[in-house]
MIKOLVO-592389 format. One record per residue (C-alpha): residue in three letters; x, y, z. Coordinates in pm, whole numbers, plus 32768, in hexadecimal, padded with zeros to 4 digits. Layout:
<atoms>
AlaXYZ;...
</atoms>
This chain:
<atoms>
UnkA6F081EF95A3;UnkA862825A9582;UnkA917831C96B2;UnkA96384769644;UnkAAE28487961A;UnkAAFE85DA96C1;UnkAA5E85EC982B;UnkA9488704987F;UnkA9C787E8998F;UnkA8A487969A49;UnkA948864D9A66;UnkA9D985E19BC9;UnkAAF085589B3E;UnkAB3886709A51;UnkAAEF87719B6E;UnkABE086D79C2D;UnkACD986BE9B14;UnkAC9E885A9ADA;UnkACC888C99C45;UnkAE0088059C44;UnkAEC588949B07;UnkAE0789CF9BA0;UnkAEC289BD9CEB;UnkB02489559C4B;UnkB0218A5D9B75;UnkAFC48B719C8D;UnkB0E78AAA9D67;UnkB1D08AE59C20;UnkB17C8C699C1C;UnkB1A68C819D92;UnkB3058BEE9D51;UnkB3908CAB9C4C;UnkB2C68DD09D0A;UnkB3DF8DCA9E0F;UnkB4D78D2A9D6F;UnkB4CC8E809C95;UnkB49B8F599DCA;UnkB5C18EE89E7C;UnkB6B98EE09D24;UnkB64E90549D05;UnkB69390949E4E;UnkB7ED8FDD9E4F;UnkB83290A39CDD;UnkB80391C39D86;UnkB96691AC9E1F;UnkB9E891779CC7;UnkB94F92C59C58;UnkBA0E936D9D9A;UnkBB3B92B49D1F;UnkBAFC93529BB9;UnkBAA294BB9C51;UnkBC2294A29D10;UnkBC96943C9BC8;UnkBC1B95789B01;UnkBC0C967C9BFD;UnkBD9096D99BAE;UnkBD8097029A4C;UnkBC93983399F8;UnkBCE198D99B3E;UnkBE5199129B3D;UnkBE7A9A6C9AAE;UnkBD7D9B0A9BAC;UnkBE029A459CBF;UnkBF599AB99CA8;UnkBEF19C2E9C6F;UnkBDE89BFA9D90;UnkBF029B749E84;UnkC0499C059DCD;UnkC0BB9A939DC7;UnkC1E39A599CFB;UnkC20C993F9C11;UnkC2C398839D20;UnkC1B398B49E1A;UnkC0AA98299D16;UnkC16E97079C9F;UnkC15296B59E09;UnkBFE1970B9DF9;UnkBF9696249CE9;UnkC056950F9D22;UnkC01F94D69EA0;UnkBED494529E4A;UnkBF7E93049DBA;UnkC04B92FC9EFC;UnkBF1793199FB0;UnkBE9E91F29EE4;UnkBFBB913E9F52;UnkBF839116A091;UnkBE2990E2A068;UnkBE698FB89F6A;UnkBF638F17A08A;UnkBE558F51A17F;UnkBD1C8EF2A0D5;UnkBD1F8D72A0E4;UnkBD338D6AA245;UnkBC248E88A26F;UnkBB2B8DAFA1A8;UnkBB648C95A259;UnkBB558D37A3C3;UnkBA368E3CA39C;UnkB9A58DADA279;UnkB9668DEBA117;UnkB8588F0FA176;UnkB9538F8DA2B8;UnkBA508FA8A1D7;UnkB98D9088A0B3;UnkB9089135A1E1;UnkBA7C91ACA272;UnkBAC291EEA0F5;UnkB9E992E6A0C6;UnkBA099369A1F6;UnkBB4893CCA19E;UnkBB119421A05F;UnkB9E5950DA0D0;UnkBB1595D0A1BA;UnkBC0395D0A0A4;UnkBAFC969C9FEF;UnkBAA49779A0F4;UnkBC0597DCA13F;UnkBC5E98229FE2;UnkBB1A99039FDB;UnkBBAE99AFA0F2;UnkBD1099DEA0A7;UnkBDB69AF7A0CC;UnkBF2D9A72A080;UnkBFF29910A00D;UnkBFF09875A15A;UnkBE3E984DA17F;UnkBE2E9848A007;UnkBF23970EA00B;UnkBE979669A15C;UnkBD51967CA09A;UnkBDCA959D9F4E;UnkBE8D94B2A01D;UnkBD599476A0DC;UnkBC6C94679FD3;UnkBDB093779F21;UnkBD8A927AA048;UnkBBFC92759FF9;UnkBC3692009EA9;UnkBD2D91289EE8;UnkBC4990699FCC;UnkBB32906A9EE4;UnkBC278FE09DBD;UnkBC0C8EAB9E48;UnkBB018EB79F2C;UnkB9E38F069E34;UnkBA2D8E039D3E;UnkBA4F8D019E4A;UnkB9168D429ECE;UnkB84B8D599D7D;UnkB8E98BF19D11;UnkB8638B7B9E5A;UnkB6F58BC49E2F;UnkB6C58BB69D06;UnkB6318A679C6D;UnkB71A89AA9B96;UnkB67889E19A38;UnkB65B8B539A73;UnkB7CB8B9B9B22;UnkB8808BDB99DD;UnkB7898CF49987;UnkB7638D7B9AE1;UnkB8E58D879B1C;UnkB94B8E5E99D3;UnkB85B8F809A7F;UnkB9638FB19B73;UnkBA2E90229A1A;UnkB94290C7996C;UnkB91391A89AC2;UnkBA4C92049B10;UnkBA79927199CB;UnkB929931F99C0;UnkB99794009B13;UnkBADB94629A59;UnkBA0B94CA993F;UnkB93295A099F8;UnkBA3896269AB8;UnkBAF0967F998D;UnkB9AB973698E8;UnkB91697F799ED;UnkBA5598419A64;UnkBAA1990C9934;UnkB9419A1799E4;UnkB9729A009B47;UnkBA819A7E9C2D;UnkBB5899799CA3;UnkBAD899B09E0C;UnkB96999549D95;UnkB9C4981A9CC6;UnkBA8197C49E16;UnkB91997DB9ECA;UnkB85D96E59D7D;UnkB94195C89E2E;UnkB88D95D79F62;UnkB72D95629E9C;UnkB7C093F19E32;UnkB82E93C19FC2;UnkB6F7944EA008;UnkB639933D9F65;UnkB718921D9FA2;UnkB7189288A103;UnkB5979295A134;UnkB5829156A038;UnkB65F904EA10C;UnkB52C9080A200;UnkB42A8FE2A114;UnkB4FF8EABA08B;UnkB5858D99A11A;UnkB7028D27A16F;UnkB7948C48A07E;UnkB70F8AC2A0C1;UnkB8708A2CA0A2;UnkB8FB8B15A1A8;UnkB8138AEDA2A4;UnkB82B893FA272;UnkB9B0899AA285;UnkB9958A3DA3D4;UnkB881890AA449;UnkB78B89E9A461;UnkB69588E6A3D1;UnkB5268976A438;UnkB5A18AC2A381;UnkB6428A25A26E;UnkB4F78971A229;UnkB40C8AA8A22A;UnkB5078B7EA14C;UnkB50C8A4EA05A;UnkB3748A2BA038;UnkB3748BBAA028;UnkB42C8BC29EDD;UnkB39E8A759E4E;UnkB2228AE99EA1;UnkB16F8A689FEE;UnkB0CC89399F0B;UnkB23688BA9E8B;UnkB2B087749EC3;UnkB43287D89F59;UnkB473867E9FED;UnkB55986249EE5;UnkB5F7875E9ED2;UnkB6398793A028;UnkB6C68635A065;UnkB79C869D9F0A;UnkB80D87E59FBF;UnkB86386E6A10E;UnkB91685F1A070;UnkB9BE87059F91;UnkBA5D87AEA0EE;UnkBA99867CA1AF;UnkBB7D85FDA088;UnkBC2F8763A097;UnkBC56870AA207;UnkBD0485B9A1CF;UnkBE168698A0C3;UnkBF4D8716A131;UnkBF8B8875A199;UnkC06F8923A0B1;UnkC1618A33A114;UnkC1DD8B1CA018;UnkC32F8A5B9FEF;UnkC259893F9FA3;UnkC23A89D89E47;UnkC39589B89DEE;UnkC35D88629DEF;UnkC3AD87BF9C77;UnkC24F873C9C99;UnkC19188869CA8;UnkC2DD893A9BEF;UnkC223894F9A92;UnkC0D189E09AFD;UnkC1898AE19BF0;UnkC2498B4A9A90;UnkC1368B8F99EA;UnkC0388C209AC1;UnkC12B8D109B24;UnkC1CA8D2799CE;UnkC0908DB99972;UnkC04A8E9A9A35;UnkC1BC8F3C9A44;UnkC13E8F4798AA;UnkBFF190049913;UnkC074910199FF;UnkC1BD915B995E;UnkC1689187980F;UnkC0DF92E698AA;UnkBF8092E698B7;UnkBF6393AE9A27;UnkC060948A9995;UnkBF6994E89854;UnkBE1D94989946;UnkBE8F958C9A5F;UnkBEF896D4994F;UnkBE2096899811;UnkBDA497CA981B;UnkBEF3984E983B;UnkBF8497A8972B;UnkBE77980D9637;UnkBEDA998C969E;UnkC035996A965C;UnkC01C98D9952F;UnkBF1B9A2494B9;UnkBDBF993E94CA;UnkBCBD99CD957F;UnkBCD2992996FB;UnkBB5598E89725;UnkBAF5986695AE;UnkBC26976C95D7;UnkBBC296D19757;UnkBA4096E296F0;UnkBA8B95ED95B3;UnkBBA695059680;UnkBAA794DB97BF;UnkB9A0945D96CF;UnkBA6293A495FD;UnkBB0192DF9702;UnkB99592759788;UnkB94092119627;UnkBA81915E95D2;UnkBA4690839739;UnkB9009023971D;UnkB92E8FA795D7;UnkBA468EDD963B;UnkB9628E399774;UnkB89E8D93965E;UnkB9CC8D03954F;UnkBAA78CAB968E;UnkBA318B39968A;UnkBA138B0394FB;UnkBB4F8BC09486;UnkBC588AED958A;UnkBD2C8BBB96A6;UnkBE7A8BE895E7;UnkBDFB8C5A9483;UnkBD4C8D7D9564;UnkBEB68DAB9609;UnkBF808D9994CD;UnkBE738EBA9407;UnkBE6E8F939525;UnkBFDD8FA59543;UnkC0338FED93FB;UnkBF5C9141940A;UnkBFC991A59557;UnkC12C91929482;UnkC07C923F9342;UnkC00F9338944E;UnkC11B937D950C;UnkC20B93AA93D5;UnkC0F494969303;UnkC0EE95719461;UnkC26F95709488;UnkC26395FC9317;UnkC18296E79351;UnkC23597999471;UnkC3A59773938C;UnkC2BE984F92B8;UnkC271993493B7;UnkC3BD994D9454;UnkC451999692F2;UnkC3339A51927E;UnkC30B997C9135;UnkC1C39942909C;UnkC1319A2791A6;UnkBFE99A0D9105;UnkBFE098899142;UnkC02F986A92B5;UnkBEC798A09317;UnkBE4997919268;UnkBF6B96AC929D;UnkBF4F96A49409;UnkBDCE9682942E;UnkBDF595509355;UnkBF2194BC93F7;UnkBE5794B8956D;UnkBD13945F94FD;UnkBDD7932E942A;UnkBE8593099584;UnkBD3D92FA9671;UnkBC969240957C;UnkBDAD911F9545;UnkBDDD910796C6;UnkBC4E90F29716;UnkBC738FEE95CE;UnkBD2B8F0C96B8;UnkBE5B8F8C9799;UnkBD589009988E;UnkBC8D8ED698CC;UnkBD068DA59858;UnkBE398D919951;UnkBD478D789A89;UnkBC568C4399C4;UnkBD9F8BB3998A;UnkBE148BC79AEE;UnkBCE18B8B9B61;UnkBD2989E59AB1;UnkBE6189B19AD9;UnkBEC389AA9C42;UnkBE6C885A9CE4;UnkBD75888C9DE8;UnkBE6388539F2C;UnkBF4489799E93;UnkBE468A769E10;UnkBE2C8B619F5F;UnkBFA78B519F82;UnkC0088B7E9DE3;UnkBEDC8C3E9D9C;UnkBF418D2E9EC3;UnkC0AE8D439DFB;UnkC02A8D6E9CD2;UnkBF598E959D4A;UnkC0428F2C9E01;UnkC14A8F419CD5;UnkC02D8FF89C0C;UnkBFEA90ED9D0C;UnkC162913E9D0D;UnkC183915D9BC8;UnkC05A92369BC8;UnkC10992F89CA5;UnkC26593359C26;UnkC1B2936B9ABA;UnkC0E7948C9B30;UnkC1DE95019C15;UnkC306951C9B00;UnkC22A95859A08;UnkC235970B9A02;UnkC39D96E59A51;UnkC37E962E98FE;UnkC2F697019857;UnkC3F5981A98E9;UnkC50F9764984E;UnkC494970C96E6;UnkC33396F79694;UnkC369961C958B;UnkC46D9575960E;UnkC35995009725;UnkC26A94579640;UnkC3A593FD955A;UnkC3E4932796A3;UnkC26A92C5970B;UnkC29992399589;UnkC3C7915A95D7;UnkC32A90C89717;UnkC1E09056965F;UnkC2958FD69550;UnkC36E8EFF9666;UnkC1F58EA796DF;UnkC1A08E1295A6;UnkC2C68D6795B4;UnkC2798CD196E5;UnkC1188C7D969A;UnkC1778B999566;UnkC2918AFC9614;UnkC2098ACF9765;UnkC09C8AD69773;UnkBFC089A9973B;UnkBE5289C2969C;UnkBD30898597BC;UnkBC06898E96DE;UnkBB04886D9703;UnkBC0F87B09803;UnkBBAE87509965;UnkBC8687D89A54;UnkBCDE86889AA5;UnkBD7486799935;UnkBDED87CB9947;UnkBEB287709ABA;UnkBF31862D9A5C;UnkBFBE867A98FE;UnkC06787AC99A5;UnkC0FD87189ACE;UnkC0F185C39A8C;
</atoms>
């Protein structure tokens, strides 16, 4: 009599082989179980960064009535956030690697949670401005802290999905911050930035520290128990963990670089570019048109809370879309598309205020302008917005990246700064003059990309490193 090719599950053998796939696949859902816990915890901090972000932009007009600020006063306002940022950019590597990855998102929204509370209780510029430039440092911190922590938890096949949340949230608290922001009084959307500290505060208690950290610091007992508690208490994390060892003690052996180090004609190339690019992002006046959307769409006669509505959810679209064609469409066509709107954009909004200011086609200007900064937020989300950090994120060598990635973060967060800062004064002087030059300085960026720029799609980042600096 022939053996029956598929086993009965009464079967010892077949029992066994059930409880088995049974007990890996409840060790795979514990995994991703906290795996996903702690990446929405970490995101969190991305949606404070994203609520800092907005909070400017549909709240300016009451503010300065509220306060009698004067345009001065709010310039200051809205632009000390970035300087804010600054410093917490500068200080953030070394935070994360004393306190922690968790210590440091702790501190962050700490701060962030004061900022909130003394803008909610401001009576004049000095708490108002205390308040952004501490809830600034916060999400300067969790710029790089958050992203740093969610690449060091995750497992390898799901880090590329995992990481483009920290994206998708920032831009998400912007959005909301823009929409609600058009009902409630600027001291109550103040207060809605106290929920994501809230959470993230109360959620660093339930997930562990990042793995690598704590095998940095020697803390090996720890480092094992946070490694088992994301893979699932039946993973095998032998070879991981002596990956993770080996991984650190080689970063041991390498050089410490100091930030003239990057000078160096060895390193010259990728320094270029990764700041290059992100001179291109910041300059080509995206805080400018992030911080005073709603603005914009009331001086050029559009209806303030119909235009910020449609450019907060367009933006989300646009950048999730873009998570998912990032790997299959290549790094510099993104670039190279998104450019040329931001310059279509920036030139059909710069008409539309010549318009305005010489009361031509009166009847056009409405229309003209919506399209122009949707075609901008759309083009930058397209690729501006994103693509800049993946591409810093492979080209620094591994003994440079704290000391070039720190540079490179700190030149955006200036020019974050000086945009939004110089913006209304802008504005003041030509209004289409100011996008007239917004267009010039993306056009420059294009420039730039095709000259400059090297594709990174499907390379190592061996290949990537040694065909830049080699």
């Amino acid at each position: 009599m022939e053996e029956p090719l598929i086993l009965k599950n009464d079967h010892p053998v077949a029992t066994a082989s059930v409880e088995e796939d049974g007990l890996q696949q409840k060790s795979r859902n514990e995994s991703l179980w906290m795996v996903y816990l702690s990446t929405f915890v970490a995101v969190c901090g991305s949606y404070v960064f994203g609520c800092c972000v907005g909070f400017s932009s549909p709240t300016q007009d009451a503010i300065r009535e509220d306060l009698s600020l004067s345009l001065a006063e709010y310039s200051m306002f809205g632009s000390i956030l970035t300087f804010g940022a600054m410093i917490g950019a500068i200080t953030s590597g070394s935070l994360a690697d004393l306190m922690g990855r968790k210590g440091a998102m702790r501190l962050s929204s700490t701060f962030c949670a004061a900022g909130w509370i003394a803008i909610y209780f401001a009576q004049g510029v000095v708490a108002l401005d205390i308040g952004r430039l501490a809830t600034g440092y916060g999400m300067g911190v969790f710029s790089y802290v958050v992203p740093v922590f969610i690449s060091e938890i995750a497992p390898k096949n799901l880090r590329g999905a995992l990481a483009t949340l920290n994206q998708v949230m920032i831009c998400g608290g912007a959005s909301v911050s823009f929409i609600i922001g058009t009902f409630l009084t600027w001291r109550a959307l103040a207060l809605t930035g106290l929920i994501p500290c809230g959470i993230l505060l109360i959620g660093l208690f339930l997930i562990p520290e990042s793995p690598r950290w704590l095998a940095k610091r020697g803390r090996q007992k720890e480092f094992e128990v946070a490694l088992q508690k994301l893979r699932g208490k039946d993973a095998d994390i032998v070879e991981e963990a002596a990956e993770i060892k080996e991984y650190i003690e080689t970063l041991d052996r390498l050089p410490k670089v100091k930030l003239l180090d990057l000078f160096n004609k060895r390193y010259l190339r990728s320094v270029i570019i990764g700041v290059g690019l992100m001179v291109a992002q910041q300059f080509g006046g995206i805080n400018g048109v992030c911080f005073y959307v709603s603005n914009i769409f009331k001086s050029a006669g559009f209806s303030p809370s119909v235009g910020t509505i449609t450019y907060a959810i367009l933006q989300v679209v646009v950048t999730l879309l873009i998570t998912q064609v990032i790997d299959r469409a290549g790094r510099k066509p993104l670039l190279l598309v998104s450019g040329s709107g931001l310059v279509l954009a920036c030139l059909i909004t710069g008409l539309s205020f010549y318009l305005k200011v010489n009361e031509l086609a009166l009847n056009y200007v409405p229309a003209m302008a919506v399209t122009g900064i949707l075609l901008y937020i759309g083009s930058f989300s397209a690729g501006m917005g994103a693509v800049p950090w993946v591409i810093m994120s492979e080209i620094f060598p591994i003994n440079i990246k704290g000391a070039a990635g720190a540079l490179a973060t700190l030149v955006n967060w200036f020019g974050a700064w000086a945009v939004s800062y110089t913006y209304n004064f802008l504005m003041s002087w030509s209004s289409y003059g100011t996008f007239l030059v917004y267009a010039a300085i993306n056009a420059l960026a294009i420039v730039f990309v095709i000259k400059v720029v090297p594709e990174t799609k499907g390379r190592t980042l061996e290949q990537i490193q040694a065909a830049i600096n080699g």
